[in-house]
C-alpha positions, 0 to 999 in steps of 0.5 A: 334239559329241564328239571322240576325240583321239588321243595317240601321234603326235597329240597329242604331235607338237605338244601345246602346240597341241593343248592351246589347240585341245582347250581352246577345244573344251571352252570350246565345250561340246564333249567330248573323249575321249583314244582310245589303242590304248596297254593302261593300264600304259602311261599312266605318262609320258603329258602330263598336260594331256593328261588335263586336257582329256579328259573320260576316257582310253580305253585300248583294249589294241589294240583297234579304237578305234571298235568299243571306244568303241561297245561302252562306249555312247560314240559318237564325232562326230569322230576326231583321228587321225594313223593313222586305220585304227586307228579300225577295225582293232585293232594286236593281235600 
């Protein structure tokens, strides 16, 4: 399976818990991409355990999450995802 997680208001709502329930995803053969609508020059300060478990970061500079993963030839199984019209809709000004 292979599993978009999201960060902001996700992950770091409580990322001691989803650091063990990512990790058990991954001990299950499971591949988890961090999916973020942050541009790259905003990944300073980011969890590193964060990185740990992700098999890549994807900054998507905005852009609808699951039209950028697709666009790159990543299909996502499962979308972790406290803002899920994000996955569809991009948050451009």
């Amino acid at each position: 399976m292979i599993i978009a997680l999201d960060y902001d208001d996700t992950w770091t709502r409580d990322p001691d818990a989803w650091y063990q329930a990512a990790m058990i995803m991954k001990q299950a053969g499971h591949t988890i991409y961090g999916v973020t609508l942050r541009y790259p020059r905003e990944a300073s300060g980011m969890d590193t355990r964060y990185d740990k478990v992700c098999k890549e970061i994807i900054f998507t500079s905005r852009e609808a999450k699951w039209y950028y993963t697709r666009n790159r030839g990543i299909l996502i199984d499962v979308w972790i995802d406290d803002s899920p019209h994000f996955i569809l809709r991009g948050a451009q000004k």
